[in-house]
TORNU-378679 format. One record per atom (N, C-alpha, C): y, z, x negated. Coordinates in steps of 0.2 Angstrom, whole numbers, padded with zeros to 4 digits, always signed. Layout:
residues N
YZX...
//
This chain:
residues 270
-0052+0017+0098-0045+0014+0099-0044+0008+0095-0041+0003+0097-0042-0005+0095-0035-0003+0089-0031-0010+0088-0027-0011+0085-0017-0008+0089-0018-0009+0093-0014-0008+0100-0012+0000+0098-0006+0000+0104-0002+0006+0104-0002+0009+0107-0007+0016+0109-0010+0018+0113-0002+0022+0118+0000+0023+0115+0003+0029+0118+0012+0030+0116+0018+0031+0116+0024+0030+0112+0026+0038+0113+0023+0043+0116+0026+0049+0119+0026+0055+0113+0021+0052+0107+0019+0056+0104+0019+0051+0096+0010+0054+0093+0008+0053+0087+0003+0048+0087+0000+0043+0087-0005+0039+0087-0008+0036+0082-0015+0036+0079-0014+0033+0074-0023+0028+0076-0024+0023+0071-0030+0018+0071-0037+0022+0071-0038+0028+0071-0044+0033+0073-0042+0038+0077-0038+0037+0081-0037+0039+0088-0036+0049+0085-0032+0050+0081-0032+0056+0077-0024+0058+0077-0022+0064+0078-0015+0067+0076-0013+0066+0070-0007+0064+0069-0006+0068+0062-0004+0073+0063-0004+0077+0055+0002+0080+0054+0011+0080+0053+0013+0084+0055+0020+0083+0053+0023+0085+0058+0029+0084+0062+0034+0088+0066+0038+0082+0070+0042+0086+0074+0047+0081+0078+0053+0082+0075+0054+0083+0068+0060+0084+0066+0061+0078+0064+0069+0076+0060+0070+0071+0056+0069+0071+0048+0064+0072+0043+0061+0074+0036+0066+0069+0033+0068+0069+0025+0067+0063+0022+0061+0063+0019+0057+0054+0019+0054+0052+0020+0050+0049+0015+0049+0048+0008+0045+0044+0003+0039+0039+0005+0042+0031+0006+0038+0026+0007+0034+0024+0002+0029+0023+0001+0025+0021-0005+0016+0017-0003+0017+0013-0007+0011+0010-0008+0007+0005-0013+0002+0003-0011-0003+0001-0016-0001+0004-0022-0004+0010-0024-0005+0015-0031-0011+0012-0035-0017+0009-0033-0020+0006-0034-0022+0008-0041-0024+0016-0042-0029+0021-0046-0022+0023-0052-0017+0020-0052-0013+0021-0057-0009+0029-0056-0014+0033-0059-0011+0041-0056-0004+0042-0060-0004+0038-0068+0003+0039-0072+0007+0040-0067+0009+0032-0063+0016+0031-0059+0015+0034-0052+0009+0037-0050+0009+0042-0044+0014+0049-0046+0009+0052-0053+0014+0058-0053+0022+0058-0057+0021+0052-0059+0029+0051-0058+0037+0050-0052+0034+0050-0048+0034+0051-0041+0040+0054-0040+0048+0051-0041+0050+0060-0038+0051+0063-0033+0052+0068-0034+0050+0073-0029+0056+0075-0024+0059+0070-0022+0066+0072-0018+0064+0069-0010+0057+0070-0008+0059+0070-0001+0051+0075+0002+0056+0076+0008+0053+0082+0014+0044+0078+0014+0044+0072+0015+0038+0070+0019+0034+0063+0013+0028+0063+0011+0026+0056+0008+0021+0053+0012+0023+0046+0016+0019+0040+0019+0015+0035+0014+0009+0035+0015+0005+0031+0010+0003+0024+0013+0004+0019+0013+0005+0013+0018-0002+0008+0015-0008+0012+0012-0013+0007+0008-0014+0008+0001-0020+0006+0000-0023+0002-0007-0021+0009-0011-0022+0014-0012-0025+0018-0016-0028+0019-0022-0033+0013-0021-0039+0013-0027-0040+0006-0027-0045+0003-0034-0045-0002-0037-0040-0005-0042-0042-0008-0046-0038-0012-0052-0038-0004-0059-0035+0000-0055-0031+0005-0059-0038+0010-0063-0038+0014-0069-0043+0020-0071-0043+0026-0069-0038+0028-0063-0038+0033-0060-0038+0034-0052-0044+0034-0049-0043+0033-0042-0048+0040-0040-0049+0044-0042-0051+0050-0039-0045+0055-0040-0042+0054-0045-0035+0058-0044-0029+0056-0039-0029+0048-0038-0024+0045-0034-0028+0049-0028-0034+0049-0026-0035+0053-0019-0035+0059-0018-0037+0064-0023-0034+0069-0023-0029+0071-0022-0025+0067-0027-0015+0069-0024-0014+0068-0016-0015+0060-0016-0013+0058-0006-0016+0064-0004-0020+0065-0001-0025+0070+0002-0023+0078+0004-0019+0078-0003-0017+0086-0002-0009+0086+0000-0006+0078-0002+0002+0080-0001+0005+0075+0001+0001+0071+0006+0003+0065+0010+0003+0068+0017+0007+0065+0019+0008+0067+0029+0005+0061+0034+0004+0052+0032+0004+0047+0034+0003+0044+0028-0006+0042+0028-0009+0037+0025-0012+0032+0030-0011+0025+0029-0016+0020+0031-0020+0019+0027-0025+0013+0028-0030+0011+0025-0029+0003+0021-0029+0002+0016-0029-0005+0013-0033-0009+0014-0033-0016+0012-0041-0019+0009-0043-0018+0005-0041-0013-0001-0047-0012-0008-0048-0005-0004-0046-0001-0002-0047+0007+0000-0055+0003+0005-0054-0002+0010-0061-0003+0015-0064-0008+0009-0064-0011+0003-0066-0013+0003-0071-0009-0003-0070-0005-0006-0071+0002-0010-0079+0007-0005-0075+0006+0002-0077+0014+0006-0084+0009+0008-0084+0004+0010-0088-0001+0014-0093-0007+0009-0092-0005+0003-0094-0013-0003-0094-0018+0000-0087-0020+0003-0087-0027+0005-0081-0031+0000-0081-0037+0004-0074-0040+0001-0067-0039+0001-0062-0040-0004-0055-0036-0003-0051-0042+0001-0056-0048-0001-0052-0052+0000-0044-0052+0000-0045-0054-0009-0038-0055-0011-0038-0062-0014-0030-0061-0017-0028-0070-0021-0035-0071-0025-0034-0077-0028-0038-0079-0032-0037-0077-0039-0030-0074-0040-0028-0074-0046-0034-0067-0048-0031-0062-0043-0036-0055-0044-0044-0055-0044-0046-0061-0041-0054-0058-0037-0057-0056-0043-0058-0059-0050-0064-0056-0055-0061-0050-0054-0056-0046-0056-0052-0044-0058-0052-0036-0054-0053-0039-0047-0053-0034-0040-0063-0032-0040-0066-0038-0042-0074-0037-0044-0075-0032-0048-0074-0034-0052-0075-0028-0057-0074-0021-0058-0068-0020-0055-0065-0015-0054-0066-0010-0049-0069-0015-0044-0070-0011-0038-0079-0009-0039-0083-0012-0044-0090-0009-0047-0087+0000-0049-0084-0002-0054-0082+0003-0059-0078+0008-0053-0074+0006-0049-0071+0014-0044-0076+0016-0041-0081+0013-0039-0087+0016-0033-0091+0020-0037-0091+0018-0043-0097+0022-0049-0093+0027-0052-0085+0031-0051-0085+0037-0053-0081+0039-0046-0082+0037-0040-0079+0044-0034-0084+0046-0033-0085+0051-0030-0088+0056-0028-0088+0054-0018-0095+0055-0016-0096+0054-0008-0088+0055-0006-0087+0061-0006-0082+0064-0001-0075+0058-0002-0074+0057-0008-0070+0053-0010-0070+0045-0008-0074+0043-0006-0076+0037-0003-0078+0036+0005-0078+0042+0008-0079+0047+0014-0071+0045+0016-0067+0049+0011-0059+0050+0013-0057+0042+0014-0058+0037+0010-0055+0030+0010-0059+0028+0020-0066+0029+0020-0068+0028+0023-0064+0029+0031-0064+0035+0029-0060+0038+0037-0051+0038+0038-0048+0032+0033-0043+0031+0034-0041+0026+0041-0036+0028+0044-0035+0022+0051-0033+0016+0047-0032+0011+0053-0027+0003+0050-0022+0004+0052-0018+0009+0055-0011+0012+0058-0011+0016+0060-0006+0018+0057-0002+0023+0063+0005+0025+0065+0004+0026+0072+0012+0026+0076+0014+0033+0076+0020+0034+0073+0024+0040+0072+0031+0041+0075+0034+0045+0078+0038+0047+0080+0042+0052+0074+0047+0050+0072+0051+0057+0069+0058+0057+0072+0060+0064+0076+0065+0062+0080+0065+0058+0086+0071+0054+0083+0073+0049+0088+0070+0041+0086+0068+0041+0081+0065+0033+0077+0058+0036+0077+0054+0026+0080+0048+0026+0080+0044+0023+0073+0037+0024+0070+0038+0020+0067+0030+0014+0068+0027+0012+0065+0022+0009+0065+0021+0007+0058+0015+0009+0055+0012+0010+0049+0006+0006+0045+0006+0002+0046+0001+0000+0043+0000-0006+0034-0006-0006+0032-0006-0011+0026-0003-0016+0026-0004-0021+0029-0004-0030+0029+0002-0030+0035-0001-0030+0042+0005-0033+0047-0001-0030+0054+0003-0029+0061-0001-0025+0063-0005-0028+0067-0005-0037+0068-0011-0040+0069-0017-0042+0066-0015-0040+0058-0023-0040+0054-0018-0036+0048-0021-0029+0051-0018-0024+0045-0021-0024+0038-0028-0024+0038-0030-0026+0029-0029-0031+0026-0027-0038+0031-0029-0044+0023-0021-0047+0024-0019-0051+0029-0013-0055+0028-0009-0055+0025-0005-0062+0022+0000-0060+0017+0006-0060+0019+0009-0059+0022+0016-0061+0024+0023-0058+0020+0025-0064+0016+0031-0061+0013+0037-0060+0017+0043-0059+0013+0050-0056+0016+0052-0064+0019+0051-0069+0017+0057-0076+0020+0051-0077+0026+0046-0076+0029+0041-0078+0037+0044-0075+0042+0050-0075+0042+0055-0074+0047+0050-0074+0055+0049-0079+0055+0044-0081+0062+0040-0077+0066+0035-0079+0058+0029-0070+0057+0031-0063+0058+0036-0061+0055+0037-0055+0058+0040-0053+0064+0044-0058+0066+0046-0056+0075+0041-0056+0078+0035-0059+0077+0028-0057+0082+0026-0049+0080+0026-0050+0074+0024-0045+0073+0027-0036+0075+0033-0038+0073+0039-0034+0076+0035-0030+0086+0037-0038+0088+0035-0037+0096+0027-0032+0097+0022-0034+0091+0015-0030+0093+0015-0021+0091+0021-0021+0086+0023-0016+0083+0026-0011+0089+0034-0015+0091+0037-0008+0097+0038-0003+0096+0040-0003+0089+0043+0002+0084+0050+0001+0081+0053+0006+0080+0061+0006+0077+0060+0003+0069+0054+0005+0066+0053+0003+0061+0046+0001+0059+0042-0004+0055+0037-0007+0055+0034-0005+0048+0032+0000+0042+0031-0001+0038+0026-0003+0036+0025-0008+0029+0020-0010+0028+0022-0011+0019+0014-0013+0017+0012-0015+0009+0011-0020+0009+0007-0021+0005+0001-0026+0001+0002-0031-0001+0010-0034-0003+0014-0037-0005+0014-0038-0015+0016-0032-0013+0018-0029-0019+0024-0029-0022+0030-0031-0016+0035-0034-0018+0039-0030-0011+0045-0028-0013+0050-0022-0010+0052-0027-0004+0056-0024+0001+0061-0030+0004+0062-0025+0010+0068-0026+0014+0069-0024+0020+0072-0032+0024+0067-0030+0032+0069-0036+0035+0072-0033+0040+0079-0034+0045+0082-0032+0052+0084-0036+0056+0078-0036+0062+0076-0041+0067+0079-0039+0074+0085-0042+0077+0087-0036+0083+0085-0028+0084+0088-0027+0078+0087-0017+0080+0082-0016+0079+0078-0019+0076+0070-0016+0073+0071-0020+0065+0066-0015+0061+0067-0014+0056+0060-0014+0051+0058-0018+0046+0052-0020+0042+0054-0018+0038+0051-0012+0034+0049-0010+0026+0045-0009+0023+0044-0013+0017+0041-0016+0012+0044-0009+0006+0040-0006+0003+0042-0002-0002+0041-0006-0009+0035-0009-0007+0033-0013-0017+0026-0009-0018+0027-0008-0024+0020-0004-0025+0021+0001-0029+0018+0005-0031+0019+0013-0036+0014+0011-0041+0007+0008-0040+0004+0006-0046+0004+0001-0047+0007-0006-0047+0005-0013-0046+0012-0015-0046+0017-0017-0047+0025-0021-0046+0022-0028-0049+0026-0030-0045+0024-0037-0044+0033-0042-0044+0037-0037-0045+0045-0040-0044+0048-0042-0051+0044-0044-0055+0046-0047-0062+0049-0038-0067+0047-0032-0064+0050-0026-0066+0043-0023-0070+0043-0019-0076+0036-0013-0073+0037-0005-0069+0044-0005-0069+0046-0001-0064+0043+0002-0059+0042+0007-0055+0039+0008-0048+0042+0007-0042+0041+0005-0038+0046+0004-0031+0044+0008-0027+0046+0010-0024+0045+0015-0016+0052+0015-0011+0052+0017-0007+0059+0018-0002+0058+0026+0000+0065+0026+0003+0067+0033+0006+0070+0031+0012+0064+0034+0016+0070+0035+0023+0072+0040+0026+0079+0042+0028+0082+0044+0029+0088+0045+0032+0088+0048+0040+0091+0048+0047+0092+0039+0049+0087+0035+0048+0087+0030+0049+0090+0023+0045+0092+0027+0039+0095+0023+0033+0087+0023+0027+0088+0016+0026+0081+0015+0020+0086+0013+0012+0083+0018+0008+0085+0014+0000+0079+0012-0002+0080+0008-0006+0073+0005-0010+0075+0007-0016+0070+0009-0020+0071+0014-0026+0064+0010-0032+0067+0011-0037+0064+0011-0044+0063+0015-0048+0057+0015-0051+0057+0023-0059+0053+0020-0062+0054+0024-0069+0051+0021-0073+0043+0026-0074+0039+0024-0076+0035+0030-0077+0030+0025-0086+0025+0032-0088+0024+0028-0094+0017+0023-0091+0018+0017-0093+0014+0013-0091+0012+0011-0099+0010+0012-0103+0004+0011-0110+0000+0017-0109+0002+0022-0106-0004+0027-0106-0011+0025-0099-0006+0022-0095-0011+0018-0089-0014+0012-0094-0009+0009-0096-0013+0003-0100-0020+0005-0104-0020+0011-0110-0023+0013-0112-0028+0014-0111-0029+0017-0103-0035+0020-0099-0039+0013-0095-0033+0008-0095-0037+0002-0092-0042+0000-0098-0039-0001-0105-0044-0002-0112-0049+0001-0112-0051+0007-0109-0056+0011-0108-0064+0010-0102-0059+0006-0100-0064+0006-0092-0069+0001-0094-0075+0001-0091-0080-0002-0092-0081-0008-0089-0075-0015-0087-0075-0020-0087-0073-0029-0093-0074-0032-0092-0072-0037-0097-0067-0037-0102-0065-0040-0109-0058-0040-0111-0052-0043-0107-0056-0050-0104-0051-0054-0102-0047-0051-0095-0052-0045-0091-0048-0041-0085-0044-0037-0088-0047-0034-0095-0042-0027-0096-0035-0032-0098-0035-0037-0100-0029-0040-0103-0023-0044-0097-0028-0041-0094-0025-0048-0085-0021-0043-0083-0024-0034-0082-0023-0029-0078-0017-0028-0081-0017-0026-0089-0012-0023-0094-0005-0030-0094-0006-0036-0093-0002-0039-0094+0003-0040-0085-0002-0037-0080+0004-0037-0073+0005-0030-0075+0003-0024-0077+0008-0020-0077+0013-0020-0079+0013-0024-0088+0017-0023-0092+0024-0028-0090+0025-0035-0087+0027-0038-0084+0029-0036-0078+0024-0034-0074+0027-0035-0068+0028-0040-0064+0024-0046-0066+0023-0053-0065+0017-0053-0065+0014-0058-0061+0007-0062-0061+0009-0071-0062+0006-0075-0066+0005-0081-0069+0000-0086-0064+0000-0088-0059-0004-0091-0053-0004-0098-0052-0010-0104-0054-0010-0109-0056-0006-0112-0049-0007-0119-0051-0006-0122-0045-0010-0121-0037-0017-0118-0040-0020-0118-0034-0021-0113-0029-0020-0109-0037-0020-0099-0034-0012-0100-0029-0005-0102-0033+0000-0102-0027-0001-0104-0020-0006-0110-0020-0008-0113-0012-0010-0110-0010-0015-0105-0011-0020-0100-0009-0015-0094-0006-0010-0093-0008-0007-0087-0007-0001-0090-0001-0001-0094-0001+0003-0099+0003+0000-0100+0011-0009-0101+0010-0011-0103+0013-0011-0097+0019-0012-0091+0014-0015-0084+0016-0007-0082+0022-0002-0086+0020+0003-0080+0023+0005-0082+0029+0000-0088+0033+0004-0087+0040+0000-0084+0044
//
């Protein structure tokens, strides 16, 4: 099955696979790019029916066989990221510039302690999935649904997402790999951007994720302890200058992007 929508009568997803779940209407825990930081996974709270994983699992963080043992056993709707394919495949994550050493190194280091099965699971993730709950559809994927692993499209691409919206033909379109929250409402369809659970990138170290629920989204924050993930980055068997890069976007919240990395990131998002 290509990138298209096979079907709207049911459940579809990017490997042609059911999910699990029901026709009921759940509340719903949006989340994405965890990116091995199991701290701000299991801090998680626990106030909804159903959790959707929209990407990026693994890389940067010193926990990415726990990060996939949790999804795994208590996720309903996971997609695939560009470091989960770029992890499962040893290929490029093709990210900003800011990250690449940073995504290098760390992506040596995640492949040398998962286990097959673990890198099996990233492998066999779809690039969407289309979901029914109730009466709202959704459409699910990392990036955007004409190139779900890598594009960058932030909240103000107005333009960008009405295409995308239209390829989507969904009530609502969730998606990551920003790292940055946002809801967009485009004639009666609906773009959600959660943020990230390991990775914030909105000037916070907070975690973001959303809740949906009977067709209302909050976007939501917590706090979880980020020095004990700092600490375990100290530990990992990469350079000073990444552990200082990694532990400085947690602790922040912010990334520092030269002039040339902006253009890069600029360039990436239409």
């Amino acid at each position: 099955m290509g990138n298209g929508i096979a079907s709207r009568n049911g459940e579809q997803s990017g490997a042609g696979r059911r999910p699990r779940g029901s026709a009921s209407t759940p509340r719903i825990a949006l989340i994405s790019d965890i990116h091995g930081n199991f701290e701000a996974l299991k801090a998680l709270p626990r106030d909804y029916d159903e959790l959707w994983v929209l990407g990026d699992l693994v890389n940067y963080g010193p926990q990415p066989a726990e990060v996939i043992e949790f999804v795994s056993k208590n996720a309903s709707v996971v997609v695939r990221g560009n470091h989960d394919d770029a992890v499962a495949f040893d290929r490029d994550p093709r990210c900003s510039l800011a990250f690449r050493e940073a995504a290098e190194e760390t992506r040596r280091f995640t492949a040398s302690v998962l286990k097959n099965e673990h890198k099996d699971y990233l492998a066999d993730l779809p690039h969407y999935r289309w979901v029914r709950r109730g009466r709202w559809t959704f459409y699910n994927c990392h990036a955007v649904p004409s190139d779900p692993l890598h594009a960058y499209c932030g909240e103000d691409h107005r333009a960008r997402w009405r295409k995308e919206l239209a390829t989507a033909g969904s009530d609502f379109l969730c998606v990551g790999h920003t790292h940055l929250r946002f809801v967009i409402h485009e004639g009666g369809q609906f773009v959600v951007n959660p943020g990230s659970i390991g990775q914030p990138k909105s000037g916070s170290p907070e975690a973001s994720y959303a809740i949906w629920e009977n067709g209302l989204i909050t976007l939501r924050k917590y706090e979880y302890p980020v020095e004990k993930t700092v600490a375990r980055i100290r530990a990992m068997p990469v350079s000073a200058s990444t552990q200082e890069f990694l532990a400085k976007v947690l602790r922040t919240g912010t990334v520092a992007m030269t002039e040339r990395e902006a253009k890069h990131v600029e360039d990436h998002s239409s």
